[in-house]
C-alpha positions as CSV (number, residue, x, y, z in Angstrom):
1,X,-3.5,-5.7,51.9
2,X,-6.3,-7.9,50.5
3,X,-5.1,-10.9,48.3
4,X,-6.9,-9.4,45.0
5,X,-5.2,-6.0,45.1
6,X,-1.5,-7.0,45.6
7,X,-1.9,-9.8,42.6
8,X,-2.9,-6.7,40.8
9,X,0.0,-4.8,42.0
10,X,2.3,-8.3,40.9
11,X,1.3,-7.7,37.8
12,X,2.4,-4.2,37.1
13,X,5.9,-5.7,36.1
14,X,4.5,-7.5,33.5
15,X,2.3,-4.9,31.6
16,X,5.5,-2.4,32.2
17,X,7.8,-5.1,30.5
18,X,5.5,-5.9,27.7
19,X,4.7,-2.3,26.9
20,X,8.8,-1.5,26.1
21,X,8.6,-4.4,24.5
22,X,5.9,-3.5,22.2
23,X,8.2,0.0,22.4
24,X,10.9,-1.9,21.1
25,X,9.7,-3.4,18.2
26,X,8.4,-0.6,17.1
27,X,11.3,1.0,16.7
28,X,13.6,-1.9,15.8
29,X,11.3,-4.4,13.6
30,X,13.7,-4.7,11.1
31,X,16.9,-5.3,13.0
32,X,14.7,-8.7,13.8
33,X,16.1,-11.6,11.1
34,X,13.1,-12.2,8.3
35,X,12.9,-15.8,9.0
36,X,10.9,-17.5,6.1
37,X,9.5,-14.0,5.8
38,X,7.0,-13.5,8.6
39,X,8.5,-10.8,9.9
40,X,8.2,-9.1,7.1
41,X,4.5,-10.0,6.9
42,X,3.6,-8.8,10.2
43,X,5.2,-5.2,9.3
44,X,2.2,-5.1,7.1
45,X,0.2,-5.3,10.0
46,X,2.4,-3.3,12.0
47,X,0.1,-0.4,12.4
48,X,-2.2,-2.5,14.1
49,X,0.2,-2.8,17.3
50,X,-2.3,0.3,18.5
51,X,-5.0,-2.7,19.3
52,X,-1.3,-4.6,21.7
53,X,-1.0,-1.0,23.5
54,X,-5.1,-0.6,24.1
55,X,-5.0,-3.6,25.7
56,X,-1.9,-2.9,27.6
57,X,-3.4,0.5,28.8
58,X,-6.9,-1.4,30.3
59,X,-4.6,-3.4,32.4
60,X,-2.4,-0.7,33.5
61,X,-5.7,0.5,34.7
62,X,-6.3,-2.7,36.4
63,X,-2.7,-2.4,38.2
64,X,-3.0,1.8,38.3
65,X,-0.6,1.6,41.5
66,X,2.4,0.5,39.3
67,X,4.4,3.4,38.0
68,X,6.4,0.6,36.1
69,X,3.4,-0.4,33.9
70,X,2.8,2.8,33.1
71,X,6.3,3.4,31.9
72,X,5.8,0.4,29.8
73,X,2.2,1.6,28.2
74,X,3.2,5.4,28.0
75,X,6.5,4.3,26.0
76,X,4.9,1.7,23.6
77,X,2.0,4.6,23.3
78,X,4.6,7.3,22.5
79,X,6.4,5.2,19.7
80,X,3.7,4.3,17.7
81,X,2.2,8.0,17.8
82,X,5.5,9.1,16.5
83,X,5.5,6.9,13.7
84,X,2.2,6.4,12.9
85,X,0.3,9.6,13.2
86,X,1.3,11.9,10.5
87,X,0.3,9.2,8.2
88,X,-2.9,9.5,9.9
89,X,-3.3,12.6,9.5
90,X,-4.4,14.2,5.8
91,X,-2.3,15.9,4.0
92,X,-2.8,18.3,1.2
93,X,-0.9,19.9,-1.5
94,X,-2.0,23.4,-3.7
95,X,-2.1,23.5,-7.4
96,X,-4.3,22.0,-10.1
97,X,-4.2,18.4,-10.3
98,X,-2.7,17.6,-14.4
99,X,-3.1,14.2,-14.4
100,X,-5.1,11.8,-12.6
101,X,-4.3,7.9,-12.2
102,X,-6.7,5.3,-10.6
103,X,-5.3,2.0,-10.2
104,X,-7.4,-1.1,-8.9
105,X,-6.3,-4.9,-8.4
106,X,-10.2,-6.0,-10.1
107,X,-9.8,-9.1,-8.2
108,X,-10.0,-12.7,-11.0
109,X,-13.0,-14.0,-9.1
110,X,-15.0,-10.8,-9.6
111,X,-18.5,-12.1,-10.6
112,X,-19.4,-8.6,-12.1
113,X,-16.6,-6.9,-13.3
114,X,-18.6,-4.5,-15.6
115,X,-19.8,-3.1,-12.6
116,X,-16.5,-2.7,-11.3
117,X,-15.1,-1.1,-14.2
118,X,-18.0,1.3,-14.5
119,X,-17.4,2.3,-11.2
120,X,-13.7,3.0,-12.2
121,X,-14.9,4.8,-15.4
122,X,-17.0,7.6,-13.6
123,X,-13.6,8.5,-11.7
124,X,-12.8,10.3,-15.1
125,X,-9.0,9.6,-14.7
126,X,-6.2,10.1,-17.5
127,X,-5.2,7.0,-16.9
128,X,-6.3,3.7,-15.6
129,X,-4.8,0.8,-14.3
130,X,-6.2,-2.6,-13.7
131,X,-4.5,-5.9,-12.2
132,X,-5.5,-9.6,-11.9
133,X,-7.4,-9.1,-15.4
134,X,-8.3,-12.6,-17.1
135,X,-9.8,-14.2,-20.4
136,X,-13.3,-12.7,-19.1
137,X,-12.6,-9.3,-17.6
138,X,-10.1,-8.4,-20.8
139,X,-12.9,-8.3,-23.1
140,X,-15.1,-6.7,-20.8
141,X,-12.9,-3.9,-19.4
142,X,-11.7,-3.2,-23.5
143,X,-15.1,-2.9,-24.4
144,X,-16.4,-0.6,-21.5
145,X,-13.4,1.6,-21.6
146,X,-12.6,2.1,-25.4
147,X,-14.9,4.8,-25.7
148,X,-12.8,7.3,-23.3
149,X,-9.6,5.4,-23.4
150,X,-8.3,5.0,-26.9
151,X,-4.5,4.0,-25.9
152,X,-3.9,1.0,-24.1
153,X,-1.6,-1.2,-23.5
154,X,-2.0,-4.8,-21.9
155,X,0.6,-7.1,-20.8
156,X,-0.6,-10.7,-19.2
157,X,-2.8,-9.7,-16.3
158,X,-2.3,-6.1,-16.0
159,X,-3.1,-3.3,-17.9
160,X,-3.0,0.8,-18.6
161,X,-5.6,2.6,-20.2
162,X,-4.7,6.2,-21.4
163,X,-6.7,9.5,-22.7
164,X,-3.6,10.5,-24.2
165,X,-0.8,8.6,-26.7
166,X,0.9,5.6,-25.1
167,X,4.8,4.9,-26.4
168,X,7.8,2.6,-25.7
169,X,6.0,-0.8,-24.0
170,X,8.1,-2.9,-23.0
171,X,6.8,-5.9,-20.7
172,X,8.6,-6.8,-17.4
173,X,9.2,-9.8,-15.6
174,X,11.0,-8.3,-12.6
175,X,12.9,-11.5,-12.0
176,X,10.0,-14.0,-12.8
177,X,9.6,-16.5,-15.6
178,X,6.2,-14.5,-16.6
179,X,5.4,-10.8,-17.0
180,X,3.6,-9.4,-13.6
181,X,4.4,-6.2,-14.6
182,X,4.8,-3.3,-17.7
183,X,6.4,-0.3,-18.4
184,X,5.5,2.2,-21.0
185,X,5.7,6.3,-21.2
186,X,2.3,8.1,-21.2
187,X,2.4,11.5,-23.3
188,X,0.6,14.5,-21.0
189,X,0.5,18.2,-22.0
190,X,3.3,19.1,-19.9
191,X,5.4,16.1,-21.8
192,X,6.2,12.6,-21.3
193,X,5.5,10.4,-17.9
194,X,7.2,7.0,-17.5
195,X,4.5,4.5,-15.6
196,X,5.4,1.6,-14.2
197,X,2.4,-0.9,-13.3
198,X,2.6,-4.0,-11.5
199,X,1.1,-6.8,-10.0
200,X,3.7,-8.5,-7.4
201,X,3.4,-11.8,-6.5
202,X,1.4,-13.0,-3.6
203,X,3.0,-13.2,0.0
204,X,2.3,-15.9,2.8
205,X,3.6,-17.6,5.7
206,X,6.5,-19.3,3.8
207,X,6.0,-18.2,0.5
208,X,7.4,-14.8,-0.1
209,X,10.6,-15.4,-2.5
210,X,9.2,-14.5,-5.7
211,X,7.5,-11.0,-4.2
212,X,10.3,-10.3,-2.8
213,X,11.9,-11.0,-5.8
214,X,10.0,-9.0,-7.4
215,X,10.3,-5.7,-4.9
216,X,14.1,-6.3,-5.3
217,X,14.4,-5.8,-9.6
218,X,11.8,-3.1,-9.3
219,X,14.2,-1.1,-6.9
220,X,17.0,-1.8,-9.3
221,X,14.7,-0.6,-12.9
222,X,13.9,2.5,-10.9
223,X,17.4,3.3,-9.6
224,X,18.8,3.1,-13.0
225,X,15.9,5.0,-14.7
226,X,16.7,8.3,-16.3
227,X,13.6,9.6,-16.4
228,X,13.0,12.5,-15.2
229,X,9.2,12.0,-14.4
230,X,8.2,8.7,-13.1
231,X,4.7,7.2,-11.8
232,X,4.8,3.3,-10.5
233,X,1.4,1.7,-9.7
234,X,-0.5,-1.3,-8.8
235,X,-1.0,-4.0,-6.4
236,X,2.4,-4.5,-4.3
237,X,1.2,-7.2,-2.1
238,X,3.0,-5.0,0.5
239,X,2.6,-2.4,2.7
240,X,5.0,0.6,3.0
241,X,6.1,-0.4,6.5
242,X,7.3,-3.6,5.2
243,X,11.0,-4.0,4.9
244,X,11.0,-5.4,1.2
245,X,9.2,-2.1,0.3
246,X,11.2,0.6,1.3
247,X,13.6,-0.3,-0.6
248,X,11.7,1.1,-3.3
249,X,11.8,4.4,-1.8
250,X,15.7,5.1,-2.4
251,X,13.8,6.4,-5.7
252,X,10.3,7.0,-5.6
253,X,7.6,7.8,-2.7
254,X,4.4,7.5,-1.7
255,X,1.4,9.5,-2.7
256,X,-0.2,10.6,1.0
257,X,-3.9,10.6,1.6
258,X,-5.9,13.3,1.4
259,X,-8.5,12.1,4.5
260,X,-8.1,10.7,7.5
261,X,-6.7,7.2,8.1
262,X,-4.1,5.0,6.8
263,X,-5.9,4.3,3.0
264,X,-6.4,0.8,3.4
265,X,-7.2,-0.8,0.5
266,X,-7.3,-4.7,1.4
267,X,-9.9,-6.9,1.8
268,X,-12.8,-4.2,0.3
269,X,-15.4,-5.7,3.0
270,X,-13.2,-4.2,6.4
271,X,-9.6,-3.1,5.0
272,X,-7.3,-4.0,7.1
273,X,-3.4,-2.9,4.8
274,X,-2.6,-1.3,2.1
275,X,-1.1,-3.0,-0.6
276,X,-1.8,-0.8,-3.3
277,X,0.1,2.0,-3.7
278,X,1.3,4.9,-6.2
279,X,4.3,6.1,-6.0
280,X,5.8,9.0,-7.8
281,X,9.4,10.8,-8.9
282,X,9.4,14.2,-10.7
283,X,5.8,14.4,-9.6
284,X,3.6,16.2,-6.8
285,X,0.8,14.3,-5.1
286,X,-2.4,16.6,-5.0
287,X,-4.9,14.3,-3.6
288,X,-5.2,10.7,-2.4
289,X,-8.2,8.8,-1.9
290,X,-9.2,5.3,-1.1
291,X,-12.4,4.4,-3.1
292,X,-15.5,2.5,-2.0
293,X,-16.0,-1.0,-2.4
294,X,-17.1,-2.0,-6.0
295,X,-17.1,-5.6,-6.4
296,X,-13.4,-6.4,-6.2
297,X,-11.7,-8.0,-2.9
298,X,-9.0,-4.7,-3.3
299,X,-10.2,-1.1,-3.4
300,X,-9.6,1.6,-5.7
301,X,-6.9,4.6,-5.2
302,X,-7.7,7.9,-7.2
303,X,-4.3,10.1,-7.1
304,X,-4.4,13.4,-8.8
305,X,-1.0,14.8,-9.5
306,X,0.4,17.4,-10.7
């Protein structure tokens, strides 16, 4: 056997091991201890494993006499089309949508956030949410939006703007010195709608106590919540595959997208997670779309709901 064919065939062992490796992760991520809470931070990413198994599949090409590596790559393959494609997939639900929500982290280095909210405006939602406001997108975004949204209410950097009456605000802290986050019930023809919008804290390699903090008194507000209705929104700095975040979904769940794809939202040049997210209890998902880029470094979700 020439030299360049059997290291091929040595190699099979390799790409087989790494595939049920891959395999395994996928399947046990979170049995893996969240040690100054990268793991959790590549479970954002987790989707992206597909890019892992493509790679593994060109070399079990390379090695195509080794049965072994094709256990590997057709197990790691299988996994992540279990888990991941039905979220691919769109999903639709009948009925008329009764109340529409757009939420968008503006981003506090926007240069034109006019342009941004415009862009928002012409999505001609009941309500509106906007995150990572400052002292000159405030002004800008109450003087744009007045017009068509007579109720708001702002808390710190985040804020909801509503067609219809806006009672009971009540700012959060979620276990913060500061208010990220609000809470306040939105009156709509078919009665009242608690929201919940937030802005969690940001997460990095070694810096994710106070998001997770965060994640963790949310779960707890919703858990004890009585309402019967309930809409939470914003920017979660996590993704739903993220360990800290499903814990949010012992009450409330995610909105799925209408088109094809995952919905990323983050950064608006080539999204890449999503960290935005509406999530609902008491309430049907009719459609769920990710919105072009306008400006901001997030992009916008429209969710009508009925």
């Amino acid at each position: 056997m020439p030299k360049s064919r059997r290291s091929r065939s040595d190699n099979g062992p390799v790409v087989g091991v790494l595939g049920l490796l891959t395999a395994a992760v996928l399947l046990g991520h979170t049995l893996i201890p969240d040690a100054g809470g990268y793991v959790s931070l590549f479970e954002t990413f987790l989707p992206w494993l597909w890019v892992a198994i493509a790679m593994l599949l060109i070399a079990a090409l390379v090695v195509r006499r080794s049965a072994f590596a094709w256990i590997g790559v057709i197990a790691a393959a299988t996994v992540w089309a279990v888990l991941f494609v039905p979220a691919l997939l769109p999903r639709h639900e009948a009925g008329t949508v009764s109340l529409r929500v757009v939420s968008e982290n503006i981003d506090a280095d926007n240069h034109d956030p006019a342009s941004t909210v415009n862009s928002l405006l012409k999505r001609d939602a009941d309500l509106l949410a906007l995150q990572e406001l400052d002292s000159a997108s405030t002004p800008v975004a109450e003087k744009l939006l007045a017009p068509d949204y007579p109720y708001r209410y702002v808390v710190g950097t985040i804020g909801l703007w509503s067609k219809t009456p806006l009672h009971g605000g009540e700012p959060l802290s979620l276990g913060l010195g500061w208010n990220r986050a609000l809470s306040v019930d939105v009156s709509t023809g078919a009665g009242a709608v608690r929201v919940y919008e937030v802005h969690m804290a940001s997460v990095r390699p070694g810096e994710y106590q106070k998001r997770d903090t965060m994640l963790r008194s949310l779960a707890d507000v919703l858990d004890h919540s009585s309402a019967p209705r309930l809409l939470v929104v914003g920017d979660f700095n996590s993704a739903t595959t993220d360990r800290e975040f499903r814990q949010l979904e012992r009450s409330v769940h995610e909105a799925p997208t209408s088109t094809f794809g995952f919905g990323y939202t983050w950064p608006s040049a080539f999204p890449f997670a999503r960290v935005d997210h509406v999530l609902t209890r008491g309430l049907t998902a009719v459609t769920s779309t990710v919105l072009p880029a306008n400006g901001s470094d997030h992009r916008a979700i429209d969710v009508g709901l009925r």
